[in-house]
C-alpha positions, -999 to +999 in steps of 0.1 A: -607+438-123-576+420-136-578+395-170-570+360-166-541+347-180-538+318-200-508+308-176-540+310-146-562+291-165-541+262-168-536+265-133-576+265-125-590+234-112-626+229-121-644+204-099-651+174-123-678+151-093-689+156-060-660+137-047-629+155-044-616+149-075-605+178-099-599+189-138-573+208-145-578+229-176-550+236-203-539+259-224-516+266-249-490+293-240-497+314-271-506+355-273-540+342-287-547+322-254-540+352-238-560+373-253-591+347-249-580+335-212-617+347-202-633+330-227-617+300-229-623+301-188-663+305-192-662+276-218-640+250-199-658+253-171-696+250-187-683+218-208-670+205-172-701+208-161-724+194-189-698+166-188-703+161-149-740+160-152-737+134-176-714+113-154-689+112-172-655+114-158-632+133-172-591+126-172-579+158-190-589+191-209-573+212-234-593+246-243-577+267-277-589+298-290-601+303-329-608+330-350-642+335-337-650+359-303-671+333-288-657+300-300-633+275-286-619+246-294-617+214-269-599+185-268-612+164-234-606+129-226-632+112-205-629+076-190-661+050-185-660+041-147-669+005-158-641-006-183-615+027-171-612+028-209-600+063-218-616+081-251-606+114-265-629+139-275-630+174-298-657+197-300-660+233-311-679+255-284-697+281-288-706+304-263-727+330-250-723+346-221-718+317-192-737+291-213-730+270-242-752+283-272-738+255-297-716+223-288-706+205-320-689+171-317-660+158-335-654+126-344-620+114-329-595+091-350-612+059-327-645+068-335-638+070-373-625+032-371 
């Protein structure tokens, strides 16, 4: 069976509600995306759906590999239905298997304020 790419992943669309709306995923076009294109895959699509289940709609995902064979990085923006205000988002992901094991929160420039 055939690798993703990191070129396919940013052309995935995860399903972000049960409407018809959909994510797409990016990635940076770097050797190291490459290399973690599956997963960098797994992890976008179990934050999309932690995300969903919380309601929360998201605008836009980035997904960047790090050192460490079962962590990502993620940059996501989500927006509040209510307001339509847009807030970014960083987290490190940890994953095992198809599951997060370990989703640590960053506090964004905004939050910090």
């Amino acid at each position: 069976m055939p690798s993703l790419t990191a070129s396919a992943i940013a052309l995935a669309f995860i399903p972000s509600s049960g409407l018809a709306t959909e994510v797409q995923v990016h990635v940076p076009d770097t050797g190291g995306a490459a290399g973690s294109a599956e997963l960098l895959n797994r992890a976008a699509r179990a934050l999309c759906n932690i995300l969903k289940s919380r309601n929360e709609h998201i605008v836009s995902v980035w997904v960047y590999p790090t050192n460490e064979s079962d962590t990502v990085y993620v940059q996501y923006t989500s927006s509040d239905a209510r307001s339509s205000i847009n807030v970014e988002h960083f987290a490190l992901v940890t994953m095992e298997g198809d599951r997060i094991a370990r989703l640590r929160t960053l506090p964004s420039e905004s939050a910090a304020r």
